[in-house]
Structures are given as structure tokens and as C-alpha cells.
N, C-alpha and C positions, 0 to 999 in steps of 0.2 A: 243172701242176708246172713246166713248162718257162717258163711265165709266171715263178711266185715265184721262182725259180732266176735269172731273168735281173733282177728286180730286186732280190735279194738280189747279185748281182754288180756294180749298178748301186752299191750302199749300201756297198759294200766299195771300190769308186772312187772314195770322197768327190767330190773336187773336180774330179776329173779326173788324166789322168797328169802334164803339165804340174806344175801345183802339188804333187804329190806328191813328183816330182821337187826342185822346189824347198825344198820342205821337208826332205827329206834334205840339198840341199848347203848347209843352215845345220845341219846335224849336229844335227837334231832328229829321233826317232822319231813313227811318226807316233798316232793316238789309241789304237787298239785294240793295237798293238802295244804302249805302256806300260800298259794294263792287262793284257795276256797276260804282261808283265814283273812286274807287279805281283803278281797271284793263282794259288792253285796251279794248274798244267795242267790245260786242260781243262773250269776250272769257274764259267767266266762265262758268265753269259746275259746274252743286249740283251733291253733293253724300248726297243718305240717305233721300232724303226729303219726302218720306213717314214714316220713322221712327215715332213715337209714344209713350209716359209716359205709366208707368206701372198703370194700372188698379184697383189694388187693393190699391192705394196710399190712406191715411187716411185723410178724409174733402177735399178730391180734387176734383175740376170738372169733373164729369164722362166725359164729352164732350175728345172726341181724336183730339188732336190737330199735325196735320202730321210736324212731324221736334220739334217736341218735343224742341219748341225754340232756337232753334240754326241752322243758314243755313251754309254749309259746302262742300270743293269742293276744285280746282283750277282752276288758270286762269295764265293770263300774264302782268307784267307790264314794258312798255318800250319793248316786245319781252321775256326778261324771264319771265322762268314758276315759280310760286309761287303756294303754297298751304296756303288756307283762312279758317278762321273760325269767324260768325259775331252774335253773341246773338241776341236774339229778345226779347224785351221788354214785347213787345204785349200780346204774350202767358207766363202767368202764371209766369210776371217781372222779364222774362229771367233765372228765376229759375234753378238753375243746380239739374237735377234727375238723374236716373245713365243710359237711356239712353242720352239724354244731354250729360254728361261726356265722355261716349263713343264715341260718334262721336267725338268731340273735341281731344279725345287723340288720335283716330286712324289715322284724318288729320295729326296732328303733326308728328306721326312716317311716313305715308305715305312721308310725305315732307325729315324727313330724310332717310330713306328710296333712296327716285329718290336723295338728296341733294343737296335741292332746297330748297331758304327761305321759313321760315310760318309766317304770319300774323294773329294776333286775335286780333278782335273788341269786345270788351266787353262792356255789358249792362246790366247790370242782379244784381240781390237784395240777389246774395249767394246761397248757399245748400239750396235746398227745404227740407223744414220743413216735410213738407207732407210724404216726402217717408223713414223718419228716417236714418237711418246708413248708407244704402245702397247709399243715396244722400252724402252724408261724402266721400264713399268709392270711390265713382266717384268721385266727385273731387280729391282725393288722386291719383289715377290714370291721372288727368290730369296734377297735378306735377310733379309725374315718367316719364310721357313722354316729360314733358318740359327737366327736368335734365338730362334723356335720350341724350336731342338733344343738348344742351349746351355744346358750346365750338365747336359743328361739323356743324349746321347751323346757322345761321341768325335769331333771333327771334324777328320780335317787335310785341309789345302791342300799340291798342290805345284805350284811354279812353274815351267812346262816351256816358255813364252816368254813375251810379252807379255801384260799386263792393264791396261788404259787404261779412262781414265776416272772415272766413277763406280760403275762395276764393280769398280774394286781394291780396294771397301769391302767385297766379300763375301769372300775368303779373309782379310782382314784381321780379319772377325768370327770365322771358326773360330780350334778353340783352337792347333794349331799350322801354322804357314807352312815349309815347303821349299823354298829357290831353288836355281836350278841354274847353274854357272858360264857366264857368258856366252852363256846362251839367257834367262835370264828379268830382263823388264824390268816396273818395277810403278810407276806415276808417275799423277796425276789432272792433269794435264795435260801433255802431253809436247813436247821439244824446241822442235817448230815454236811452238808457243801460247807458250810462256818465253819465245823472243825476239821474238815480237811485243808482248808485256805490257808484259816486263822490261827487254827491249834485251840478257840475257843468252846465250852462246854456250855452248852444253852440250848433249852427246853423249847417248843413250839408255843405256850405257853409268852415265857421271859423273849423271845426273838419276837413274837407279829400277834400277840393275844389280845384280845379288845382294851385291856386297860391302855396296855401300851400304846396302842393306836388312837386311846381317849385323852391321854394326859402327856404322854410323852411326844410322838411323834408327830401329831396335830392331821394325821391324817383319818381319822374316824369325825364325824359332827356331833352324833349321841352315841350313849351305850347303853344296851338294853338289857335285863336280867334277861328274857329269854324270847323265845322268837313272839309270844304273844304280845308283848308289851311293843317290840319291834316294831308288826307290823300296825299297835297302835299308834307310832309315832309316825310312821306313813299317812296314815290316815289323818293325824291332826294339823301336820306339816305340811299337806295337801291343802286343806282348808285354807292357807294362809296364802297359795298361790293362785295366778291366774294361770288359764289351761297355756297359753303361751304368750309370745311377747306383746303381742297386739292385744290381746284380751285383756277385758275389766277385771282388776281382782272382786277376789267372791267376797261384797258385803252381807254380813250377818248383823243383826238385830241380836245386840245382848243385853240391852234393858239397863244400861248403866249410861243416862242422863249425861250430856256431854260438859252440862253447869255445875255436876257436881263439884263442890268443894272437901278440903280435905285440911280441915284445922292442925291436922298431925305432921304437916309438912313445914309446918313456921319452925320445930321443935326438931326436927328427925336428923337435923345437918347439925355437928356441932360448928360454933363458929371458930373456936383454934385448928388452924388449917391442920397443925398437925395429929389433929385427933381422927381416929381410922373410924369407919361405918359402913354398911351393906348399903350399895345403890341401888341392888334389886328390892328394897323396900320405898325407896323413894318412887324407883317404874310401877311396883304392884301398885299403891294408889294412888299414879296422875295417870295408866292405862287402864282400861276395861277389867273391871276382877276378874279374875281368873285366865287371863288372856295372853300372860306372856309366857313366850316359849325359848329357852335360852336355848343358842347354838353353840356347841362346841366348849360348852362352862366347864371343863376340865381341862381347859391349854390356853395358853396365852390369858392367865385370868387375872390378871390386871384393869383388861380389855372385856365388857360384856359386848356379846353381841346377840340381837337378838329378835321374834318376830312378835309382835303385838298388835290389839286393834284399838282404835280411839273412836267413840261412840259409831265402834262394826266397821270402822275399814281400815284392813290389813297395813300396817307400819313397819318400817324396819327403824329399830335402833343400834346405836354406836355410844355405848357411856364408859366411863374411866369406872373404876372400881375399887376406890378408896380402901378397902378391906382388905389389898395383896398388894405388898411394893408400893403402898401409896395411891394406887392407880396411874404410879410413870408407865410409860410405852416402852414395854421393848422388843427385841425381834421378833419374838413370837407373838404380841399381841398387835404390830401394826400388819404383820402376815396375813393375821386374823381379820384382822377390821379390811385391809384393803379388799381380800377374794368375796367377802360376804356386802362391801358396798358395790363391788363389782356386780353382783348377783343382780343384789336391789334395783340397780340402775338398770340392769338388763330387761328385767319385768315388770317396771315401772313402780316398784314399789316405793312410797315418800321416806327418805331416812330424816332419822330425827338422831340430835346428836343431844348427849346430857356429857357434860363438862366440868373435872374435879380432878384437872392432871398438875403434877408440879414438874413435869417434864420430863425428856426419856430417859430411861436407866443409865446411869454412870459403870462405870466399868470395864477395867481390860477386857473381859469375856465378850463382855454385849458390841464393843467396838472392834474386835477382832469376828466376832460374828456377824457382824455386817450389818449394824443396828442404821447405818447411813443409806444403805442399799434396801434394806427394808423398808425403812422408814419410808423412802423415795415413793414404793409402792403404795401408801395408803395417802400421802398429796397428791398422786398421781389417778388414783380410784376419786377421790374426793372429790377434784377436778371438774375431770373428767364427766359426771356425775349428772346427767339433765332432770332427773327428777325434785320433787318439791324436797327443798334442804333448811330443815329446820332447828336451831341452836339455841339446848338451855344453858347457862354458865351458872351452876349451881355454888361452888365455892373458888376454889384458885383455877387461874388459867394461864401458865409463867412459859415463856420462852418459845422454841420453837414445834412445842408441842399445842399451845394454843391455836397457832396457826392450822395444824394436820386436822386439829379436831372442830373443825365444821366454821373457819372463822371466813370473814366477809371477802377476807382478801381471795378464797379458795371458791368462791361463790354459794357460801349461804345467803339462803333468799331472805330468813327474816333471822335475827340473833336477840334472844330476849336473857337477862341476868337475875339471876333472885340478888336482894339489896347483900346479902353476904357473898358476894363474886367479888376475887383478887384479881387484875386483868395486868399482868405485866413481864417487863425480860426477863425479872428473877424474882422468887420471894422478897419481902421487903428485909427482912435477917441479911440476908446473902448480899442482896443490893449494896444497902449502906458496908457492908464490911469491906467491899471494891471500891465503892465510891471515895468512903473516908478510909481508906487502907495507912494512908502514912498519918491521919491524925491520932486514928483508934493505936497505933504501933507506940505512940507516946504514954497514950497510959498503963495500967496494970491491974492486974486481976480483975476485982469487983466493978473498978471505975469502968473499965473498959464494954463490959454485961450492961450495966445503966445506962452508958452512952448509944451502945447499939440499938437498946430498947428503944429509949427515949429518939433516935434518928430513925429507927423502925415505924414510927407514930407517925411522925411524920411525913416520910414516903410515906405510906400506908392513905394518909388525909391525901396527898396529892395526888397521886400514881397511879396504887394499886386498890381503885376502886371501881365498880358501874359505872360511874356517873362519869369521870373522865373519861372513860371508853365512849361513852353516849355522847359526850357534844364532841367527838368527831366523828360520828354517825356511824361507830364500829357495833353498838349496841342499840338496835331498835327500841326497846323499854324494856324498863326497870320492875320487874314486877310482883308481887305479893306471891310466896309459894303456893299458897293455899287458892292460889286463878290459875294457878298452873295448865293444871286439865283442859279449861275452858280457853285457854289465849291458844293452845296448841291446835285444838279445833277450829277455831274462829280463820287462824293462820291455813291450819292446812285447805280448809276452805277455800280460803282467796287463792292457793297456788295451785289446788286440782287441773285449773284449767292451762297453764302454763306450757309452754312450746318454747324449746329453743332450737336453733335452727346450730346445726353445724356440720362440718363435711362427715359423709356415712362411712362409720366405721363399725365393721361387726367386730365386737369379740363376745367371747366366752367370760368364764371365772377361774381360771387358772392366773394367777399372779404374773408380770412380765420378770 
């Protein structure tokens, strides 16, 4: 007894006090302490924590260090069971060896396995140099079992400091990423290697810092000021999911009546298309108060995307975003929409799409960046898509961006228009200036403005309205904003039960 007792103390002192200290004065928690943050009191168990680095590793500390950096186990959060894995800095800068690796893939399958979420907290400096290939081969292995679990459980990653390397491929695999302000850095070659390549001068920070991985490189989902808020977003982005594919998602009871009306939504849309406004106040009240949870609101923000409930069961939305770009689509925001319906569809979650696009980004950039090839991907999520697919057309829906976002032809199951919906190939401006191109070429100045308007009215009466869309049954009805709420439950209602049959194909959320 007094043996395990003294290397159970040993395994609780990771690295030593030194580095533990150190690791506090970069204001990092240390491994077991952000999963005691993380699950409810009391209810983790370690597996493995006498585990141990291979011995014959080249310039490594002979010292055995029990857990081999990495603690690993489950526990419970909120009552479900989850499977954990939390790097430890301390010992040998959270170095992945090929035990290291091991244990991390075997949590992962064990999680799917029982099919029950996994959680990994990463802190570690990449493949230990020391153990050569063998350190390689582990991580490899901890890939196969992420892609393994993809698409059948629940994965997130949070970034609690550094992940270098060819290792920052695997929370990049799971389906959501957490960075944490100014602790977590995630770059596949870092600083020193840039300016030996590139001749470039860049900080750890400016190279793989959480802002950059929240708004520029579209590779984080949130960003957290610090690991507590982190691990609350775990916990609330858990709620929203089911433990795996097959399972019910978790309805809650949040006391917000699915009849309710919302008088503020006749008013909230202005009617000249071209006038800008926040859609996230239009979602805040046709979903549950307080219930929506944006993903990745820092990139591709044209594009929300995001998890909500409608009187307690979990929704995935897809809306345009009037207040950036107009809400056009462009690379990065159909990136966005497609990985995230990709998700949705994997865990049965219903998407609901809300519609206010004038279509996608014009531009050398966006067409040299492969706004076609993007693009591809979110028709092709959409598609694809068997869960219940539900479409509001809130103001304009022009070109071939109406089609990507939720339209009948792509198989939405019900498509309903508030009476201010523009449904057609181009704005009505744009239209007539093609249509009538050699009449309007005849006049001048002022005449020419009057005319456009005046054939604007026009098209506008014929064309680009709900109600043409609806007597050729592209629009199921026409309906008061302030029913909003209520026509969305009544719909998701009738589709809950829905089955479509098609040949089985897995995948994940990685984009094709």
C-alpha cells in the first residue's frame, strides 16, 4: 500500500515541481486540474496512469515519468458519461511518444466503443523527437482513431497551449476546436523553421495564436478568454448534442411556449433590400431565449452558423448575414456552412435555413480562390442532407445562391417566405439593366435612373416576389413574421419522424 500510495504521488507530480511551477506562471492550469474543471465533482477515473516512455528513447531523461504525459480516463458532464484525454505539459512539453499515443487512441475508441462523447485537451510541443518514427507512428494512430470515430461520436478539441507540428492535424480532425486567449498556439511549423525557410519574422502569437485560428484561418470554432470559460463552452456545446449517431438529442424544457409570437419581427427586416441588419436578432426571437449558440462567428461571417433549440429540441441553423458583405457567400462562408451541415446531418440534428442572400461574392480574389469549388461543397452538404430541412426566405433570395441555401430543388422538405421575400436570377435593378440593355443605352442621365426604377416595379410585381415562387410550389406558404416561431415547430413536428432511404455512406465533417 505504501508502495502505490508513493507512486500514485509520484504520477500526481508530473514533471516535477519546477515545471509545474512554470506552468502556472504562464497562467495555465495544469492537466488533471482542467478536467476536475471540466466534469462533474468527483467523477473521473485515470486509466493508464502508471504508464511510462520507452527507455531506450535517444538524449531523453532516463527519469520514468508514470503517464507518460498525458492523463486519460472518463468521467461525467451534466450526468453524461464522456471519455477524456488532457496532455501534460510538465513532463517532457506534453511530447507525444508512442506510449503517449497509445493511450490517447485507446480513450478515443473506448468512447466510441460505449458511444459516448470524447474530449481532448491539448498541450504539447508535437512528436517527441527523441523516440524517432515510432513517435510519428503514434500520432498516426491517433488520427485513425479520431477518423475512426468521425461522423459516429461527438469530438471536441480544446486548445489549452501549444500543438506543433504534425500533431495539430488531429484536433483539427475533431468536429469542434476551442482556443484559449493567449495560451494556445497551433502552427505545423513554427516561428524558428518560417524564418529559416521564408526569411519571415513572426511571433507565436502572429503565426497560430487563437485570434488567428478564430477569424483568419477558420480553423478554431470558439475562442475563449481563458481555460474556464473554455471548458464552459464544452459543457454548453455538449448539451446540444446527442452521445452519438444513433442517439436522441437531449430535449430540455426551457419554458418558452412554442406559440409564442414576436410583434418585433413585422418591423426588424427593413424592406429595401439594400439596407444592412443583424440576423442574429431575428434567430434570438423566433428560437428559445437564450438558446443560441454561434459556431465559428469570427470567419466566414457573412455566413451564421449556428446550434439553437425550438420549444427544447436542439436545431442546427444555416442564415445569410446581412450585416457583412450583404450576407453574399463566399469561400469562406460556404466552407463554413457546408463542414457544419455536414455535422448536423451526421447526428441527426433538423437544419433550419433563414435566407437574405443577394448572391455570392463577385471578385478576382473570391474566383481565383475557388469560390466554384467551394461553393460545390455546401450544394453538395445540402444535398446530401437526410435530416428534417427547413426554409425561411426572410428578404431577397437572387441566383445561384438561392438555390445552395436550403431551396426545394436541393431537398428542402418545407420552404416558407415572410411576404417581403425577393425570389429570383438577379435583383430586380440588375435584371432589367440586362434585359432592357439596348433600350436603357438610348437614353441619358436622369431618364435612364426613372426608367430602371419604373421597369424595376415591374419585375418586382411579376418575378421577384413569394407568391410567384408559390404557384409553382417552390414556396409552401407565405407567412406573417410574427407565426414565425410557431409554423417552424408545427413543421419540425411533422418531419421528426421522417426516413429516407439511401445507399450507406459514412462520412465524417471534414469538407471533400
Amino acid at each position: 500500500m505504501r508502495e502505490l500510495r508513493e507512486r500514485r504521488k509520484r504520477a500526481l507530480e508530473g514533471g516535477g515541481r519546477e515545471k509545474i511551477e512554470r506552468q502556472r506562471a504562464k497562467g495555465k492550469l495544469l492537466a488533471r486540474e482542467r478536467i476536475e474543471l471540466l466534469v462533474d465533482p468527483g467523477s473521473f477515473e485515470e486509466l493508464e496512469w502508471l504508464t511510462t516512455h520507452h527507455a531506450t528513447t535517444f538524449g531523453l531523461d532516463k527519469q520514468k515519468y508514470y503517464g507518460d504525459g498525458v492523463v486519460v480516463g472518463y468521467g461525467r458532464v451534466d450526468g453524461r458519461l464522456v471519455y477524456i484525454f488532457s496532455q501534460d505539459f510538465t513532463v517532457m512539453g506534453g511530447s507525444i511518444g508512442l506510449s503517449h499515443a497509445r493511450k490517447i487512441a485507446r480513450v478515443i475508441r473506448m468512447a466510441l466503443q460505449a458511444g459516448v462523447p470524447v474530449i481532448g485537451i491539448f498541450d504539447s510541443g508535437g512528436a517527441r523527437i527523441q523516440e524517432g518514427v515510432v513517435a510519428l507512428h503514434g500520432v498516426g494512430e491517433i488520427f485513425s482513431a479520431i477518423i475512426d470515430a468521425s461522423g459516429v461520436i461527438p469530438q471536441i478539441a480544446v486548445m489549452a497551449g501549444p500543438c506543433a507540428g504534425g500533431a495539430a492535424y488531429a484536433p483539427a480532425l475533431m468536429d469542434f476546436v476551442i482556443v484559449v486567449d493567449k495560451i494556445s498556439y497551433m502552427f505545423v511549423t513554427g516561428p524558428d523553421v518560417v524564418r529559416q525557410v521564408t526569411g519571415e519574422e513572426v511571433s507565436f502569437e502572429q503565426l497560430g495564436g487563437a485570434r488567428v485560428h478564430s477569424s483568419i484561418s477558420g480553423v478554431a470554432h470558439f475562442r475563449a478568454e481563458n481555460e474556464e470559460e473554455a471548458m464552459a463552452i464544452v459543457r454548453r456545446l455538449l448539451s446540444y448534442l446527442p452521445d452519438n449517431y444513433l442517439a436522441t438529442p437531449p430535449i430540455v424544457d426551457t419554458g418558452d411556449p412554442p406559440e409564442r409570437e414576436d410583434p418585433e419581427l413585422e418591423s426588424i427586416v427593413p424592406t429595401d433590400p439594400m439596407k444592412p441588419y443583424d440576423m442574429r436578432e431575428v434567430l434570438e426571437r423566433v428560437f428559445d431565449r437564450g438558446s443560441l449558440l454561434e459556431v465559428q462567428a469570427e470567419w466566414g461571417t457573412s455566413i451564421i452558423t449556428a446550434f439553437a433549440r425550438l420549444a427544447g429540441y436542439p436545431v442546427c441553423i444555416v442564415a445569410n448575414q446581412p450585416a457583412y458583405q450583404a450576407g453574399a457567400i463566399d469561400c469562406n462562408a460556404a466552407v463554413k456552412a457546408a463542414r457544419f451541415i455536414r455535422f448536423c446531418d451526421a447526428f441527426n440534428l433538423p437544419l433550419i435555413m433563414f435566407v437574405d442572400v443577394p448572391g455570392y461574392m463577385p471578385g478576382v480574389e473570391q474566383e481565383h480562390g475557388g469560390i466554384i469549388r467551394h461553393g460545390a461543397k455546401m450544394l453538395y452538404a445540402y444535398k446530401e442532407a437526410t435530416v428534417p430541412k427547413i426554409t425561411v426566405i426572410v428578404r431577397k433570395a437572387y441566383g445561384g445562391a438561392y438555390i445552395a441555401m436550403g431551396s426545394k430543388a436541393l431537398g428542402a422538405d418545407i420552404v416558407y417566405a415572410w411576404p417581403t421575400a425577393e425570389i429570383a436570377v438577379l435583383g430586380p435593378e440588375a435584371a432589367v439593366r440586362i434585359i432592357y440593355k439596348r433600350e436603357l443605352a438610348k437614353k441619358k442621365g436622369v431618364e435612364v435612373e426613372e426608367e430602371v426604377k419604373k421597369l424595376a416595379a415591374e419585375y418586382r410585381k411579376l418575378f421577384a416576389n413569394p407568391y410567384y415562387a408559390a404557384e409553382y410550389g417552390l414556396v409552401d406558404d407565405v407567412i406573417e413574421p410574427r407565426k414565425t416561431r410557431y409554423k417552424l415547430y408545427r413543421a419540425l413536428q411533422a418531419l421528426l419522424p421522417k426516413r429516407e432511404q439511401r445507399f450507406e455512406k459514412k462520412h465524417g465533417n471534414i469538407p471533400l
